[in-house]
VOGU-3710 file (C-alpha; in Angstrom, 3 decimals, decimal comma):
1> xxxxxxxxxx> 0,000/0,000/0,000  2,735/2,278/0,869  4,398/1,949/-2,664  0,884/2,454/-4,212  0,614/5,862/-2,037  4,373/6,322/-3,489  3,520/6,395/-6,893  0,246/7,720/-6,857  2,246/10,960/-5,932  3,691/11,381/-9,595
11> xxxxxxxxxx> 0,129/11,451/-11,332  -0,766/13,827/-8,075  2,163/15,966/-8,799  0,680/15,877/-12,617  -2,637/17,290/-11,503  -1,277/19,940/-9,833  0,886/21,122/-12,583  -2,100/20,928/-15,091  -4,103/23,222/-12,069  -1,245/25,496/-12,432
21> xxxxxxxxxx> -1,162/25,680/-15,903  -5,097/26,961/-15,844  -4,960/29,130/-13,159  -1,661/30,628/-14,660  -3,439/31,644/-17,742  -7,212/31,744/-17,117  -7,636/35,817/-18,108  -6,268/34,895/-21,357  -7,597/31,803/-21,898  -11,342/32,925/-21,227
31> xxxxxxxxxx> -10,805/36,127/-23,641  -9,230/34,418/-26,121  -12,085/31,619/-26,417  -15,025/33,357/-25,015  -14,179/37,258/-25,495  -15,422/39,836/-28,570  -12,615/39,683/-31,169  -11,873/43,032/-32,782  -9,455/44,570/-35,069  -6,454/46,322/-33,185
41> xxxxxxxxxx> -2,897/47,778/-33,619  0,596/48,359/-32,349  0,735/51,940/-31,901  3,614/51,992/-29,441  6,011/50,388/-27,625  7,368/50,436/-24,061  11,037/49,579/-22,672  11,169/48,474/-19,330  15,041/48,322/-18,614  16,263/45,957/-15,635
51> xxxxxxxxxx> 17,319/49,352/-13,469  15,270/51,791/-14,970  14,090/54,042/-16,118  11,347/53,128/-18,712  10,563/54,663/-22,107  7,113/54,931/-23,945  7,970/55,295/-27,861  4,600/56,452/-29,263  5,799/57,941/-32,990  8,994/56,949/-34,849
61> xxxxxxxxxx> 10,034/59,154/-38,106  13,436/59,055/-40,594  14,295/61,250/-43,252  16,952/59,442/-45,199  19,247/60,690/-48,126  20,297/58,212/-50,138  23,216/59,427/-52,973  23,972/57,155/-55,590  27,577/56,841/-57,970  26,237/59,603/-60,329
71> xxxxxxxxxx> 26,048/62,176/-57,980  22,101/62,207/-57,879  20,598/61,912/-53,976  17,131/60,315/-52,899  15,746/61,732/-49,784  12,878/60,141/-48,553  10,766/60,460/-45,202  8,953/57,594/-43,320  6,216/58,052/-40,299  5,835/55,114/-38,687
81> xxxxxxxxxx> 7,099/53,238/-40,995  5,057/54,550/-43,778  7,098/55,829/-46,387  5,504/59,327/-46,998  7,494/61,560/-49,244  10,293/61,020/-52,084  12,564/63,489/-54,202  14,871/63,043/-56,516  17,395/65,578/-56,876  19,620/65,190/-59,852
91> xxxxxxxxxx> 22,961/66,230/-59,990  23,269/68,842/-62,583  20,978/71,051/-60,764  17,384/71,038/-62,328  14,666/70,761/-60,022  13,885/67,652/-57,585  11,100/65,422/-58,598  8,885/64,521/-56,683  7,836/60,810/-56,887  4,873/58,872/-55,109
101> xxxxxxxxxx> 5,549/55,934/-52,558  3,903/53,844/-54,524  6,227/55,129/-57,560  9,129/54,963/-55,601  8,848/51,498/-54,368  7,602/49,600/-57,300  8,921/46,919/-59,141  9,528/49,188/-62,055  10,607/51,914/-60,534  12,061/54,953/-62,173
111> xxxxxxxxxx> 14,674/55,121/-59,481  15,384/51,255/-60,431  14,783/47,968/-58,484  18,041/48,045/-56,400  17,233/52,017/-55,330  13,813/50,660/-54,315  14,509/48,131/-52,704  17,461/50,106/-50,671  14,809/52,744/-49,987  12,724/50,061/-48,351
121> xxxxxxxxxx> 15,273/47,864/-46,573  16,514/51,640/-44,879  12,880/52,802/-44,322  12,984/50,161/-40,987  15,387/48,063/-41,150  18,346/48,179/-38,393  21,732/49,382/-38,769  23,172/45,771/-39,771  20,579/45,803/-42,659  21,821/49,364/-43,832
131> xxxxxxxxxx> 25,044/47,557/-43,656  24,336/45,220/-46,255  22,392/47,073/-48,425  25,456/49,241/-49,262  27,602/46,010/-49,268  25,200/44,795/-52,151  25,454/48,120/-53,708  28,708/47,676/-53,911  28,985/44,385/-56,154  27,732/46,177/-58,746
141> xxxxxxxxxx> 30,904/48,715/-59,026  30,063/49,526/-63,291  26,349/50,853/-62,566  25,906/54,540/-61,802  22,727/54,458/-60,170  24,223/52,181/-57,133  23,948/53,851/-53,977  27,263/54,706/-52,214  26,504/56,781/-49,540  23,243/56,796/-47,090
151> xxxxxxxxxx> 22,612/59,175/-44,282  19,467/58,326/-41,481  17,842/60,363/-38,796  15,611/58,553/-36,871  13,281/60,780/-34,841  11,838/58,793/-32,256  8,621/60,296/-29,929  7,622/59,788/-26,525  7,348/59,705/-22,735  11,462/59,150/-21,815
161> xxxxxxxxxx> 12,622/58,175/-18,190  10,066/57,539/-16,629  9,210/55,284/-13,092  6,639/53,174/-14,418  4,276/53,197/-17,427  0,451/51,554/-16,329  -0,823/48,864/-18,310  -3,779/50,889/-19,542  -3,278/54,006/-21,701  -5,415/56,902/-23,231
171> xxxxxxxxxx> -5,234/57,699/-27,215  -5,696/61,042/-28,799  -5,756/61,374/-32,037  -4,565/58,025/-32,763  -1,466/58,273/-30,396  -0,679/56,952/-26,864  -0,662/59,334/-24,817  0,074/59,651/-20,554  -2,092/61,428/-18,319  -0,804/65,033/-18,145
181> xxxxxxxxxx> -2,339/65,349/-14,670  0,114/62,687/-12,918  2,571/63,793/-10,907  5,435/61,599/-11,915  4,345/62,601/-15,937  7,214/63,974/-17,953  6,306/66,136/-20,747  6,683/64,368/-24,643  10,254/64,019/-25,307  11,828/63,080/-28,214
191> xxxxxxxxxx> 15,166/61,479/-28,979  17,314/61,666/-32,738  19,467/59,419/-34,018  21,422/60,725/-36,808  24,066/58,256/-39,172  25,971/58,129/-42,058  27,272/54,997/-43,915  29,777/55,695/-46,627  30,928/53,529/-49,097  31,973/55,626/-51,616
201> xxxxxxxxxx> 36,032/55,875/-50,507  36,791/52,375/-50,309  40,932/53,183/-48,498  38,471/54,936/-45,358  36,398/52,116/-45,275  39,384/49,477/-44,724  40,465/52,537/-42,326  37,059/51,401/-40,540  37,603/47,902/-39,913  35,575/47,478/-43,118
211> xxxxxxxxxx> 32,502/48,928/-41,338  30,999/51,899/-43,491  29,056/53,663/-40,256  31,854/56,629/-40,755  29,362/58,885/-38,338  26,878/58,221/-35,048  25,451/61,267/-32,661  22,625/59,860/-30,223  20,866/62,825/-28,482  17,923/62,222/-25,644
221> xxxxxxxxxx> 16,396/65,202/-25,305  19,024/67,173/-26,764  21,567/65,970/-24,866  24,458/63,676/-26,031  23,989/59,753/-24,730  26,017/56,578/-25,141  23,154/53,624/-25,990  24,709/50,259/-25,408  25,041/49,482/-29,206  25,596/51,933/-32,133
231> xxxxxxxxxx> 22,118/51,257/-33,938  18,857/52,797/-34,190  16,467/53,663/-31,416  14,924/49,979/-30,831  17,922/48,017/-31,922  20,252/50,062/-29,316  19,427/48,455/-26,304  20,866/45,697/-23,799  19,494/42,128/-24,133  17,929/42,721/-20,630
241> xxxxxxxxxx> 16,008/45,368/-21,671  12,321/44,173/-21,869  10,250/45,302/-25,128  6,366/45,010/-24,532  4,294/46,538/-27,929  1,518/48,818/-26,877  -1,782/48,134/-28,710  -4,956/50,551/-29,291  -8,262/49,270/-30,369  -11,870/50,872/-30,295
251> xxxxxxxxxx> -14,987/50,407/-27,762  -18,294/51,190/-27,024  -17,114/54,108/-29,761  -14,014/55,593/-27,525  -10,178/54,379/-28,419  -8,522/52,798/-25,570  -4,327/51,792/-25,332  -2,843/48,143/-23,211  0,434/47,239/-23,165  0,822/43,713/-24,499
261> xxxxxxxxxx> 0,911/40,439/-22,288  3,881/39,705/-25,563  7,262/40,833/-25,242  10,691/40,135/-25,776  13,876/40,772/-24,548  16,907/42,810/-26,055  15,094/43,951/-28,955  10,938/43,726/-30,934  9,105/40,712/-31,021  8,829/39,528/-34,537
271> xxxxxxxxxx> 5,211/38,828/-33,937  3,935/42,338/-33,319  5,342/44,461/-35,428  5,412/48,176/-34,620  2,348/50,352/-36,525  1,219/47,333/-38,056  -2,133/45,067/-36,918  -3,592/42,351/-34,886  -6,819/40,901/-33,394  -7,568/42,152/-30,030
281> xxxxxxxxxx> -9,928/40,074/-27,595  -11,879/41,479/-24,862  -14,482/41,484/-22,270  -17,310/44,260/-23,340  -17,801/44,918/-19,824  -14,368/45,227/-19,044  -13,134/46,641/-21,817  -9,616/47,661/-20,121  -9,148/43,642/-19,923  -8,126/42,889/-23,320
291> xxxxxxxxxx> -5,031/40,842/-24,901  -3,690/40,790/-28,300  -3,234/38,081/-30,515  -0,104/38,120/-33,373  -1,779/37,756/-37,043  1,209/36,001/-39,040  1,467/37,380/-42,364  4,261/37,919/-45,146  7,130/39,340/-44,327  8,524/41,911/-47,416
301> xxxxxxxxxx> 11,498/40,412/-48,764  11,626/36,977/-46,513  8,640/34,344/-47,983  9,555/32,469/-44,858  9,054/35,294/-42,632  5,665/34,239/-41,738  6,464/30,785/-39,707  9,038/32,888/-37,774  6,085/35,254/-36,341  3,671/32,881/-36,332
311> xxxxxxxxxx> 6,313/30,525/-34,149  7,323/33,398/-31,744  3,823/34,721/-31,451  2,656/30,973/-30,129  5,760/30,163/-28,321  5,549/33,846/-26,712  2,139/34,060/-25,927  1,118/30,434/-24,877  4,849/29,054/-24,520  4,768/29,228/-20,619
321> xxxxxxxxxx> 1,371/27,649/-19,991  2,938/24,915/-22,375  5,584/24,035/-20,482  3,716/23,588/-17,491  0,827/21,545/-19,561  3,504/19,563/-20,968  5,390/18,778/-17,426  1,865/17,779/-16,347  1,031/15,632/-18,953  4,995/14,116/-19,041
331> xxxxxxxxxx> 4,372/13,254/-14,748  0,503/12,181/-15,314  2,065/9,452/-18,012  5,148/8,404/-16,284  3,053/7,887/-12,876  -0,094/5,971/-14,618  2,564/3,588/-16,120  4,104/2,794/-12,829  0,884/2,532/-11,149  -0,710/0,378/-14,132
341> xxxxxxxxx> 2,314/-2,176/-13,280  2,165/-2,266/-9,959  -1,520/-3,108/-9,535  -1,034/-5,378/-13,164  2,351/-6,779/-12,992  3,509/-8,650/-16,351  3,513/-12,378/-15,722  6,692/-14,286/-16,439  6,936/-17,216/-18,966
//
């Protein structure tokens, strides 16, 4: 009886872990399966750093100037990721023209595919990225029209250093905003990234370790600052720095803001990207208890990029609760085997 009582204890260990693994995730269990689905997205994002302080990014812009072998520059400006405006300013001197996003990123562009595809790869990709897009530029040494030079500002917007940011947020005008009424409230801050990567004088670029970043400045609210890497606002960071996306979605006709039960550490999920969509669940009488689902979807440039989101939204979202289920299960299995031969013992021939 004893060993019976022994080895009842794994599928009892087993129970508990399976208790665990419901309890653990019940809010988002019973929204996800039983809550009003609605369209949603990432309109922010929030840094909690392991020693503080915090940042709320709630608008990212970049004006870029992109000059090519002939002499003639590209500048461009993104919001959020949207690429807004494009001129092209040729060299002898006649007057930019202007050309539409659309225009500027198509297939056929008059700028040409490569340009294009520069122009989008610089539009949000990180440093590295900018990196290799001049690297590619560069294998094609006979074409004029290869871009040899690119120079970024990224213009990030915000609440910067701050204690704590609440899990629930207002909108305005289709931004996160804080309330100004707080105390502890810092006023909108911004901080500007500015870079230049230079291929054009291959002898400086061998000067550079073969890196073509030739020129960094980092300012947080005006004033000089050393991030821990040489990048771009969200790529600058510490692996222990926490990124949680901000969502906003609309109820009962008034736009409400949650930070995301999703996040990632040392730099932005793959499954929520930032300014684009996702499928928010709620409780219509709670509406402040609401989580946010990943939608996978293509990826420009990487036809695989879809299993990668759609992997690190599951793993991220549900990959806890798995674990536990999984442990349960693994001890429920292992202790109904024991116990089956125990009370059924094999007979010997």
């Amino acid at each position: 009886m004893k060993r019976l009582l022994t080895l009842a204890s794994l599928p009892a260990i087993g129970l508990v872990l399976l208790l665990l693994a419901f309890f653990w995730s019940q809010r988002d269990l019973r929204l996800r399966f039983l809550g009003q689905p609605t369209e949603g997205r990432i309109v922010g994002m929030v840094l909690q750093r392991e020693d503080g302080p915090d940042d709320l990014l709630t608008g990212l812009d970049s004006d870029l100037v992109l000059v090519r072998a002939d002499g003639d520059r590209i500048q461009a400006r993104y919001r959020d990721y949207s690429l807004e405006s494009v001129s092209w300013i040729p060299r002898s001197g006649t007057a930019p023209r202007p050309l539409s996003p659309a225009e500027a990123l198509s297939a056929d562009s008059v700028l040409g595919p490569e340009t294009a595809r520069v122009l989008a790869d610089a539009g949000r990709g990180e440093a590295e990225i900018l990196r290799w897009a001049l690297l590619r530029e560069s294998r094609r040494p006979g074409d004029p029209r290869r871009i040899v030079r690119l120079e970024k500002t990224e213009t990030a917007r915000g609440y910067f250093d701050l204690g704590m940011v609440p899990e629930v947020l207002s909108m305005r005008d289709g931004r996160v905003t804080l309330d100004p009424q707080a105390v502890s409230t810092p006023p909108p801050g911004t901080i500007t990234i500015h870079t230049v990567f230079d291929r054009s004088d291959p002898v400086a670029v061998r000067k550079n370790k073969g890196d073509p970043l030739i020129r960094y400045e980092y300012l947080r609210n005006g004033q000089p600052f050393t991030p821990a890497k040489k990048n771009f606002f969200l790529f600058a960071e510490p692996y222990s720095t926490q990124f949680r996306p901000v969502f906003g979605f609309d109820v009962a006709g008034r736009s409400m803001a949650r930070i995301s039960q999703i996040g990632r550490h040392g730099g932005p999920t793959l499954a929520l990207r930032l300014f684009e969509g996702g499928m928010v669940y709620l409780d219509p009488a709670q509406p402040s208890e609401a989580i946010l689902t990943a939608v996978p979807g293509p990826v420009n440039g990487d036809p695989l990029g879809w299993f990668s989101r759609f992997c690190e939204g599951l793993f991220a979202q549900w990959g806890s609760t798995a674990l536990i289920v999984i442990a349960g299960l693994s001890f429920l299995a292992v202790g109904a085997g024991f116990l089956s031969l125990a009370l059924w013992p094999r007979k010997r021939l």
